[in-house]
C-alpha positions in Angstrom: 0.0 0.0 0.0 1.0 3.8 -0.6 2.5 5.2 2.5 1.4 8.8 3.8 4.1 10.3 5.7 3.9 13.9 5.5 6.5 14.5 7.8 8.9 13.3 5.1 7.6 14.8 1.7 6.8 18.7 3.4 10.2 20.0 3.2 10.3 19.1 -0.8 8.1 22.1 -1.6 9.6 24.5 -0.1 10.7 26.2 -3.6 10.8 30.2 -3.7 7.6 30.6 -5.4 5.6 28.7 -2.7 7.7 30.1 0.1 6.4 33.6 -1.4 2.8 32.2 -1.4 2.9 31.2 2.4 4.1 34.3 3.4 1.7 36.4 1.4 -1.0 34.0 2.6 -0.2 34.6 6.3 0.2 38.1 6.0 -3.7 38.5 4.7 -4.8 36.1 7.4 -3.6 38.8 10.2 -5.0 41.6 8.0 -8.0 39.5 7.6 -8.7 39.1 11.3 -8.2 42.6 11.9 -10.8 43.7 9.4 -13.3 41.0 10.3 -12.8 42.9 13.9 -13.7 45.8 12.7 -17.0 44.6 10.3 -18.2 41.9 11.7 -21.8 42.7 11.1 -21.2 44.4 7.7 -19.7 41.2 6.8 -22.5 39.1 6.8 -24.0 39.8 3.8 -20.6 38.4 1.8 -20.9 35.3 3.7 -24.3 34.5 2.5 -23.2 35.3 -1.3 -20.5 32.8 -0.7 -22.5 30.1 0.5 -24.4 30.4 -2.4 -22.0 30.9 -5.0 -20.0 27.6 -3.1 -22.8 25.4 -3.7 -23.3 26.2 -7.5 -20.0 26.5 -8.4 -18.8 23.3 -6.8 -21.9 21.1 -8.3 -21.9 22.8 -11.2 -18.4 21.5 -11.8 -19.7 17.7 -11.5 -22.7 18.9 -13.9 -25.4 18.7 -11.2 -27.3 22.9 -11.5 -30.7 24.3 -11.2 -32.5 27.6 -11.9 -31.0 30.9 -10.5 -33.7 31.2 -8.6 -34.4 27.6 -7.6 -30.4 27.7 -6.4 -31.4 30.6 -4.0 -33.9 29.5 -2.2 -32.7 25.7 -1.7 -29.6 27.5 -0.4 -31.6 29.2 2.0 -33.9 26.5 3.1 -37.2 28.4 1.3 -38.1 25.4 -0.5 -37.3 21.6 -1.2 -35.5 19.8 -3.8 -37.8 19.1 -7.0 -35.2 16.4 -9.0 -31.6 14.5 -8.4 -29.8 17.6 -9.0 -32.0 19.6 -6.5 -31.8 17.1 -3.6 -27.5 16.8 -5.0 -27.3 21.0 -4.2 -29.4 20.6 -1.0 -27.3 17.9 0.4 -23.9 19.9 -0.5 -25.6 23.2 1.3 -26.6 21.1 4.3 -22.7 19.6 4.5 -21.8 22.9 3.9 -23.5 25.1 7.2 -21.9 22.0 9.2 -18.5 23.1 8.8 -19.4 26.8 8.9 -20.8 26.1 12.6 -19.0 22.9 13.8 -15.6 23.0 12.1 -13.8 23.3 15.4 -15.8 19.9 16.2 -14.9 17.9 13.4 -12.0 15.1 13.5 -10.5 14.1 10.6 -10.6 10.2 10.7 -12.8 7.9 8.4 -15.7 7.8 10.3 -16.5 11.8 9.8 -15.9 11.8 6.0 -18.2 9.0 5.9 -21.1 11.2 7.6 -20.3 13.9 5.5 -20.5 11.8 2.6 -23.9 10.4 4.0 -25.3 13.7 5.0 -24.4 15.0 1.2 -27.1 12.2 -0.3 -29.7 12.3 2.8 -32.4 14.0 0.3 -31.5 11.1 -2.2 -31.9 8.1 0.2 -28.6 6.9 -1.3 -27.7 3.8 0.2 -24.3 4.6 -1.4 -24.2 7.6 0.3 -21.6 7.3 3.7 -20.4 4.0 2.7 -17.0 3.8 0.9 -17.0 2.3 -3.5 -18.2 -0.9 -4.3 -16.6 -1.2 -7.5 -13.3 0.2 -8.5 -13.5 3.8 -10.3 -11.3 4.7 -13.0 -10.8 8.4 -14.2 -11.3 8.7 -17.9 -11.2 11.7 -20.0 -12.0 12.3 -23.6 -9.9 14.1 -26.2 -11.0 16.7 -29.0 -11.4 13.9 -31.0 -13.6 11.9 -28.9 -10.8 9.4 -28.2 -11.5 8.2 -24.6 -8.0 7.3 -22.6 -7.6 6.2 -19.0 -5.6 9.3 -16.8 -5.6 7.9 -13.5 -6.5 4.3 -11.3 -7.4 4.9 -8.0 -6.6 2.4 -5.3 -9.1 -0.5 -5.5 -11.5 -1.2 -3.4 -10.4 -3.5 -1.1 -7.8 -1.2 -0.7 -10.4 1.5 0.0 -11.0 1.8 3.9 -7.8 1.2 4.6 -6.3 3.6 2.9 -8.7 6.2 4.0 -7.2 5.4 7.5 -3.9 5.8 7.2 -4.5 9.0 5.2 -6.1 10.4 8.0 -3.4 9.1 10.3 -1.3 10.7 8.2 -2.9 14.2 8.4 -2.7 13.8 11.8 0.3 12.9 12.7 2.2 15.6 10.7 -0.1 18.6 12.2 2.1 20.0 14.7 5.0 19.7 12.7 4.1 20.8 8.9 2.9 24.2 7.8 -0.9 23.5 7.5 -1.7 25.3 3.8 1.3 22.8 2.7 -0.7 19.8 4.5 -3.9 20.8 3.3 -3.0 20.2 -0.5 -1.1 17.3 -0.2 -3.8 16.0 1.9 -6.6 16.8 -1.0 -3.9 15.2 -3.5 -4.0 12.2 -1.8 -7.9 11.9 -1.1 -8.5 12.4 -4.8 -6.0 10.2 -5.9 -7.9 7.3 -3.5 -10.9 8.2 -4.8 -12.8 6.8 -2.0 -16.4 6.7 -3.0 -18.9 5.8 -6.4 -19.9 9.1 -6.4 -19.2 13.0 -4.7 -15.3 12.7 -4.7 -15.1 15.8 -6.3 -17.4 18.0 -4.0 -16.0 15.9 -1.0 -12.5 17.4 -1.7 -13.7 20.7 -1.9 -15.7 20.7 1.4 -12.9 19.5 3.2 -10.2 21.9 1.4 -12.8 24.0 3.7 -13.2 22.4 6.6 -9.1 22.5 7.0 -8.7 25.7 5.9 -11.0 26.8 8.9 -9.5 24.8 11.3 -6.3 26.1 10.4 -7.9 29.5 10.7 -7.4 30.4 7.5 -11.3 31.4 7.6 -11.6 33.2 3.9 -13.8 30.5 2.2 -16.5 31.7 5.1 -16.7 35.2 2.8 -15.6 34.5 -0.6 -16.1 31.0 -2.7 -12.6 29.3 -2.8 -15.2 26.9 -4.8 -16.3 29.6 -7.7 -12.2 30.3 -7.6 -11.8 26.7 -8.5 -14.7 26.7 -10.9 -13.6 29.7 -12.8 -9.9 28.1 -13.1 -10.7 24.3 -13.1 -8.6 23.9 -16.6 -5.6 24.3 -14.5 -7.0 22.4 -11.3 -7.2 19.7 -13.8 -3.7 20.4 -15.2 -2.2 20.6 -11.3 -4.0 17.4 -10.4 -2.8 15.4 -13.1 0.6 16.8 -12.9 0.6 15.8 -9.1 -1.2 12.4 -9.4 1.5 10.9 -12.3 3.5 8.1 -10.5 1.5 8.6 -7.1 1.0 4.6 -6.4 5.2 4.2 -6.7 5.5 7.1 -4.0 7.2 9.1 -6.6 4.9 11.8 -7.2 5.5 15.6 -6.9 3.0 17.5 -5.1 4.3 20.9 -5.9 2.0 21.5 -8.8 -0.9 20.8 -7.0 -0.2 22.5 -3.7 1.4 25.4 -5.5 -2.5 26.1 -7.5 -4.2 25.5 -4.0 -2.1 28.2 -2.7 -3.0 30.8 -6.0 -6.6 30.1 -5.1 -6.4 31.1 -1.6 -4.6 34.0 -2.2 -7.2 35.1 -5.2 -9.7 34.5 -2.4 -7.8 36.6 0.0 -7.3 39.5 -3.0 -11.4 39.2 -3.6 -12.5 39.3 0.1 -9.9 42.5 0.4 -11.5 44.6 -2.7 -15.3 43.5 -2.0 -15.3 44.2 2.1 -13.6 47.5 1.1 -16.4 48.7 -0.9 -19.0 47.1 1.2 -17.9 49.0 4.6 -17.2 52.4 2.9 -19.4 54.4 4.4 -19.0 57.2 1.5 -19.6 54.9 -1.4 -23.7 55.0 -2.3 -25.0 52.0 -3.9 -24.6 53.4 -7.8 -21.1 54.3 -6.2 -20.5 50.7 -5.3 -21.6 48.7 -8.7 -19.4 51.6 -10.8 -16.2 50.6 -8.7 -17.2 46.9 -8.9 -17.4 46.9 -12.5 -14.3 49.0 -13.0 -12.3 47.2 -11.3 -13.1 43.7 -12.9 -11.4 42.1 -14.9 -13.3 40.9 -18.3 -17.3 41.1 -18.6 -20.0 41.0 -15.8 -23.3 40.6 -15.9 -26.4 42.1 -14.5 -27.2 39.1 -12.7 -23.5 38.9 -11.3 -24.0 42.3 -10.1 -26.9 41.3 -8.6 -25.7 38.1 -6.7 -22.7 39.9 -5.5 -25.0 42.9 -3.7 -27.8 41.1 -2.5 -28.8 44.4 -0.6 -28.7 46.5 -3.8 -32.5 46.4 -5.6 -32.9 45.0 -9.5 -34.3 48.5 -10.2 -31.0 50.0 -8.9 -29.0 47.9 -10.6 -30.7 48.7 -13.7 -30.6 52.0 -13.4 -27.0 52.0 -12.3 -26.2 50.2 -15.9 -28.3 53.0 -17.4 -26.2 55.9 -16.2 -23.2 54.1 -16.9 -23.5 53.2 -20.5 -24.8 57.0 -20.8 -21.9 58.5 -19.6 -19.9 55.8 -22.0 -17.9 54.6 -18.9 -18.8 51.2 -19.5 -19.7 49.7 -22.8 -22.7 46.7 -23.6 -22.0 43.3 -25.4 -24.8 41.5 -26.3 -28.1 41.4 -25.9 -31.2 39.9 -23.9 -30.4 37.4 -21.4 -26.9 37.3 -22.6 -25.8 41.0 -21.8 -22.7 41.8 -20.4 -21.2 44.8 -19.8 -17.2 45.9 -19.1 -15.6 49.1 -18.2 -14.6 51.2 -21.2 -10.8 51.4 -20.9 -9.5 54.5 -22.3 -6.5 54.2 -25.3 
């Protein structure tokens, strides 16, 4: 079997670029705390947005979505699932307010992802859901051609719980000894190279990228979706993972590509919380003041509904107005049309 010690492999990645990232990534976390201090209540509203941009982002990168508006209200308990995908969201948001209240109550040993895993299939009545695979699980992908080629075997499943175990042991073990962002990605490596279960491997991994981030107190992912992050850049998650996962059952796999995009997306949380609590606690920014200096500042196109989702205490009618005035003044400029509008700040030559 694969061995798991940590306590070995840590020092390895230690290379400039991720030396650079750990200190950045510490120096936000103080700043963070400070801030959070000073706005707690403010605050709240960004945590809501990023419990529901978590759920969609993270099922929507396994396929599973709903309605905008469906999304919203499952997220917020206002109504209950209608289909599979529905009951898949509900499940993730349910797994999700657990470790937003109880992740300072939450071992990491096998028995706890397993009620996770069951709690993320409750609406389903999955029998599959808290137990580990019953058949081995191999990860396929699909070229431009349509030529299907195997990219990685998981371990077997006899192989399975036991495993599982002495990852965990692992994780452990090495807490008091390795820097904990450096843990948390080899640790996420290693679950998804197991592969533990027929089903919600994917979403599993991102939940508890969570769960360790906030018992590390790195506490970001509570305001801004590390998920949507992952989402918006999954090409290279994909890239990292399969970097990181080539020779893993020989022991001989590098986890620097891996940990070294884990580390990118917590700092582009830590960048997003920084910009978005700014404008949220200014005082002298009005509301129209607020979506101007969103939409300047952001990078590509946004859309009305984006706007929307990301100030959930700014009304539709302000919004629209907002747009209005803009694209009168010609500071921003319109791309489409209908449903598929977006607008982006007009950059001057």
């Amino acid at each position: 079997m694969r061995g798991y010690n940590y306590r070995e492999k840590w020092h390895k990645l230690l290379t400039p670029e991720i030396v650079r990232k750990l200190t950045r990534i510490n120096e936000y976390k103080g700043e963070q705390r400070l801030f959070i201090e000073a706005h707690k209540d403010e605050l709240n509203e960004l945590v809501e947005i990023a419990k529901v941009q978590s759920t969609e982002s993270s099922n929507r990168i396994e396929g599973i979505s709903t309605a905008d508006d469906r999304l919203k209200n499952l997220v917020q308990a206002k109504t209950t699932p209608r289909n599979r995908d529905e009951s898949e969201i509900a499940g993730y948001r349910d797994v999700l307010n657990t470790i937003h209240e109880n992740y300072e109550y939450i071992p990491i040993n096998a028995n706890y992802l397993l009620q996770l895993h069951k709690d993320l299939y409750k609406f389903l009545g999955n029998i599959e859901g808290g137990t580990f695979k019953t058949a081995d699980n191999i990860i396929r992908e699909t070229d431009t051609d349509g030529n299907e080629r195997v990219r990685f075997r998981p371990v077997p499943v006899w192989e399975t719980a036991a495993s599982v175990d002495e990852l965990c042991k692992a994780f452990r073990d090495a807490k008091n000894e390795v820097d904990p962002l450096l843990l948390i990605g080899m640790f996420i490596l290693d679950f998804l190279c197991i592969h533990p279960f027929n089903d919600g491997n994917g979403r599993m991994s991102r939940l508890l990228t969570l769960l360790l981030l906030y018992q590390s107190g790195f506490i970001v992912g509570k305001y801004i979706s590390i998920e949507k992050i992952m989402e918006d850049s999954k090409e290279t998650y994909y890239e990292a993972l399969q970097d990181s996962s080539m020779n893993w059952h020989e022991n001989e796999n590098d986890y620097k590509p891996f940990v070294n995009y884990m580390l990118g997306v917590v700092i582009n949380a830590y960048k997003e919380f920084e910009s978005r609590a700014e404008l949220l606690t200014d005082p002298g920014l009005s509301k129209a003041d607020r979506i101007r200096e969103i939409i300047k500042n952001h990078i590509g196109t946004i859309t009305k509904s984006e706007l929307m989702e990301m100030n959930p205490d700014i009304s539709d009618t302000t919004i629209q107005r907002t747009l209005a005035d803009l694209l009168k003044s010609r500071e921003i400029k319109k791309i489409g049309g209908g449903r598929y509008t977006k607008y982006v700040w007009q950059v001057e030559d």
